[in-house]
C-alpha positions in Angstrom: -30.1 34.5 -75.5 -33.9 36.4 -75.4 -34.0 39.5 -74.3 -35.8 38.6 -71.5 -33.7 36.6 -70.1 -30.7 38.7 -70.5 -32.6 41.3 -68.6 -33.0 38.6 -65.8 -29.4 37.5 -65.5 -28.4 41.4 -65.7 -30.7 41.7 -62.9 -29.2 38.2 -61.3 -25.6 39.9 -61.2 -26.7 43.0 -60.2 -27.7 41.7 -56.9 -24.7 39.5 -56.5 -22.8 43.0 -57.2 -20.6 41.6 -60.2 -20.6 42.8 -63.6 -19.9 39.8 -66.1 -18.2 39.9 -68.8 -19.3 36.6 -70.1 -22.7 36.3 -68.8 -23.2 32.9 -70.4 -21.5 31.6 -67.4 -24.0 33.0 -64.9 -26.7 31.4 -66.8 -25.0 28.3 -66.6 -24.7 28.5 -62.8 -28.3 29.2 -62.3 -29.4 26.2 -65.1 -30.3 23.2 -62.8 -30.3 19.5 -64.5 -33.6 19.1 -64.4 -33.5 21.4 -67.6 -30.4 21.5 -69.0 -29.8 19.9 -72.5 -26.9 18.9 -74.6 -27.0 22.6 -75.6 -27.3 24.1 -72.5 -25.6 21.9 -70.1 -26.7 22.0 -66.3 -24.3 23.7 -63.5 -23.1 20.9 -61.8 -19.3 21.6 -62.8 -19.6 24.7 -61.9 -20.6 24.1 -58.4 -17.6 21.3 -57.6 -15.2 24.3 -58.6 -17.1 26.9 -56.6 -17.1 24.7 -53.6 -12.9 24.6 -53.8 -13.3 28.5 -54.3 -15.6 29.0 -51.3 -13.3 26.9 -49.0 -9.8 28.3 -50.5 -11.4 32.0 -49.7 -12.9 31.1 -46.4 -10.3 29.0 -45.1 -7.6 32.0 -46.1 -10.2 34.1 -44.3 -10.2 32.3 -41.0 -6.4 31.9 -40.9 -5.7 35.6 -41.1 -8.9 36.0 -38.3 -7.9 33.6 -35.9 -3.9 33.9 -35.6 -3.2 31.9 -32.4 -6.4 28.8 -33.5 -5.2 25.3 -34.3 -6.5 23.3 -37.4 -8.6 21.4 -34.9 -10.6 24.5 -34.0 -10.4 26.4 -37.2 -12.3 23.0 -38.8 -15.9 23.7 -37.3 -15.5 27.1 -38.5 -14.7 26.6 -42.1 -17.2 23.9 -42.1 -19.9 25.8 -40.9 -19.2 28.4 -43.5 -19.1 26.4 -46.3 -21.8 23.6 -45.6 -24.3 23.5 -48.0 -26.9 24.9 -45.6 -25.1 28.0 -45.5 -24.6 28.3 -49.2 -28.5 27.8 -49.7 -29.0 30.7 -46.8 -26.6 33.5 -48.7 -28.7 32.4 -51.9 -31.9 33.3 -50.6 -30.9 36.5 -48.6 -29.7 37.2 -52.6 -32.8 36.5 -53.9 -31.1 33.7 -56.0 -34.0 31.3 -55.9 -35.9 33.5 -58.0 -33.2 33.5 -61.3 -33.1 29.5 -61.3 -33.4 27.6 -64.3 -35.5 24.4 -63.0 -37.3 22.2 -64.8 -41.5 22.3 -64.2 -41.7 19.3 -62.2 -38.7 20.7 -59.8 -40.6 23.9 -59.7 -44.1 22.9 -58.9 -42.3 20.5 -56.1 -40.8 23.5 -54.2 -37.5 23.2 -56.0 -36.6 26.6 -55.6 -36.6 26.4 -51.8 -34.9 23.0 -51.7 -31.1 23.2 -49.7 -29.2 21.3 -51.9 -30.5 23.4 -54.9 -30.0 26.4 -53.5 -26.7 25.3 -52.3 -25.6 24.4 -55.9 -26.4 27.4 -57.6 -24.6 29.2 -54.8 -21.0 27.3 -55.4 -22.1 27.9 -58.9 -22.4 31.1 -59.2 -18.9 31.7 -57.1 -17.6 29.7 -60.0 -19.1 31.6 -62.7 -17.3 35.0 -61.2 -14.1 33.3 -60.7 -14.3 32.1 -64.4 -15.0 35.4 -65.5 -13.1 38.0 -63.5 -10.1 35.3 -61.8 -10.2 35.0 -57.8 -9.7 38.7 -56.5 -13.6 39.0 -58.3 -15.2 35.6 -56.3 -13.0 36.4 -53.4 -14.7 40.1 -53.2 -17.7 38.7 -53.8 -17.7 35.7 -51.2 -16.7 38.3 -48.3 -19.4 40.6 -49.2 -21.9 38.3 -49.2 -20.3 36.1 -46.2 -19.5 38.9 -44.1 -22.4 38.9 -41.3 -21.8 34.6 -40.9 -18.0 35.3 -40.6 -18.5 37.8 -38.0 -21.3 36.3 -35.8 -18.5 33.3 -35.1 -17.0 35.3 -32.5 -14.2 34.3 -30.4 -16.1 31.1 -29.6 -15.9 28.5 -32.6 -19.4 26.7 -33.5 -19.9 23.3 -32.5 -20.2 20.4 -35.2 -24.3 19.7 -35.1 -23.6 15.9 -34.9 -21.2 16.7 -31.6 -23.9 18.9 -30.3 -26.8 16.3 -30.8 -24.7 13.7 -29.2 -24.0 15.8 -26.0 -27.5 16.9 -25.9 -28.5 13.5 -25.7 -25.9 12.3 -23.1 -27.1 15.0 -20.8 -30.8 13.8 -20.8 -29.6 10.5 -20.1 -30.1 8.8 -24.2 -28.1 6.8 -25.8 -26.6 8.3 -28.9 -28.2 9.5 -31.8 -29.0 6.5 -34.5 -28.3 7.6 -38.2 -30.1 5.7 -41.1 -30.0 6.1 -44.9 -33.5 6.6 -45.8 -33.1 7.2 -49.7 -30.7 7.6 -52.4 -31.5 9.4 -55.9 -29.1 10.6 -58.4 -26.8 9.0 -61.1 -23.7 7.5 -59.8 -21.4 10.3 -60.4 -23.9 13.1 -58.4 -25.6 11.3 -55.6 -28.2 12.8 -53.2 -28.6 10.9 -49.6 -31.7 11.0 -47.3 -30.4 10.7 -43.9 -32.5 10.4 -41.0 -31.5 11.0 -37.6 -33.4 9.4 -34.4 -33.3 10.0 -30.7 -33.9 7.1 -28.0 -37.8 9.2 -27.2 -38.5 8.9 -31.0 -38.1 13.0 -32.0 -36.6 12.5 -35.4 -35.6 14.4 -38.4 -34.6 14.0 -42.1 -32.2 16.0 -44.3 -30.5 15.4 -48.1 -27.2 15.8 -49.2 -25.0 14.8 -51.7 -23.0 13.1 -49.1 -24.2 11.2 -46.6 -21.9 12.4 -43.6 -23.2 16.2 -44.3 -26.6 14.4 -44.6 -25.9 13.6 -41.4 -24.7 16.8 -40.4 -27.8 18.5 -41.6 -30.2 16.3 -40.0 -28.7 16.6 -36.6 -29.0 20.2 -37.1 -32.7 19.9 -38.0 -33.1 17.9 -35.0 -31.7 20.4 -32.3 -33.4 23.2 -33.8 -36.6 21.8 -33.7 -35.3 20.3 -30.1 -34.4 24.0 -29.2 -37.9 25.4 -29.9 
């Protein structure tokens, strides 16, 4: 490992407030597959374990938090906490985007602004800590960094996007909101959906996922921002 790039991971887990021990791991998490090699593989392992950390963490969060909730309402909360849209937010207000590893045609396409991206490296990154330091270290981590989205829940639990779009719709007299897979890229085993999502008066929006109900999910959300506005 150059110099300079060990400067730039020291600098990486300085703003994620973790010292590593084996800073080959944060590396890892912040290597995307569009430039990874058989020598210095990609972070997509990383980021299916960090996904399981994030939701242990949160979900153990929201359970001491919200005593007297059932499952039912705890659900929107953990999901909106986890979703990948969230995980890209944290990333950014880390400065994350600017330590990734992408490849130049990712780059010079806006890569390092792109959700699921962002996303990735987030979950990755939770992984590398937990690796390196067990889960009191990604735990820490997560709550520090998750601290102003687990507070602005409130008492009121947030409303699935594709339930929102639905009611919105009902109560300006459309039929419900039409879901269609625009686009699927990926190898088998790491898939990444285009959904689009269309109203009765045409408004529309797209999203990508690497599933295609938070595809879905996403879109809808797009849709009743840009509704909102």
């Amino acid at each position: 490992m150059g110099d300079t790039t060990g400067r730039t991971l020291l600098e990486a887990a300085k703003r994620l407030g973790h010292r590593f021990e084996k800073i080959g791991l944060l590396d890892r998490a912040l290597t995307h597959p569009s430039i990874s090699s058989h020598m210095n593989p990609d972070n997509q392992r990383l980021e299916f374990l960090g996904d399981r950390v994030l939701g242990l963490v949160i979900a153990e969060v929201l359970i001491e938090r919200y005593p007297d909730e059932a499952e039912g309402v705890l659900a929107p909360r953990l999901n909106d906490l986890v979703r990948k849209e969230t995980c890209a937010e944290v990333a950014l207000a880390v400065g994350i985007d600017q330590f990734l590893r992408l490849g130049k045609s990712e780059s010079q396409t806006g890569g390092r602004r792109k959700i699921a991206i962002l996303g990735d490296a987030m979950e990755a990154v939770i992984a590398a800590v937990f690796l390196d330091a067990g889960l009191d270290a990604a735990r820490d981590m997560i709550l520090r960094l998750w601290k102003a989205r687990i507070e602005a829940q409130g008492d009121r639990p947030p409303m699935d996007a594709k339930t929102a779009l639905q009611e919105w719709a009902q109560a300006n007299g459309m039929k419900p909101p039409r879901y269609n897979t625009v686009g699927r890229e990926g190898p088998d085993h790491a898939p990444v959906f285009t959904i689009a999502v269309v109203l009765e008066t045409g408004a529309t929006a797209e999203a990508e996922a690497k599933s295609k109900r938070a595809a879905e999910q996403a879109a809808a959300a797009k849709l009743l921002e840009s509704l909102e506005k």
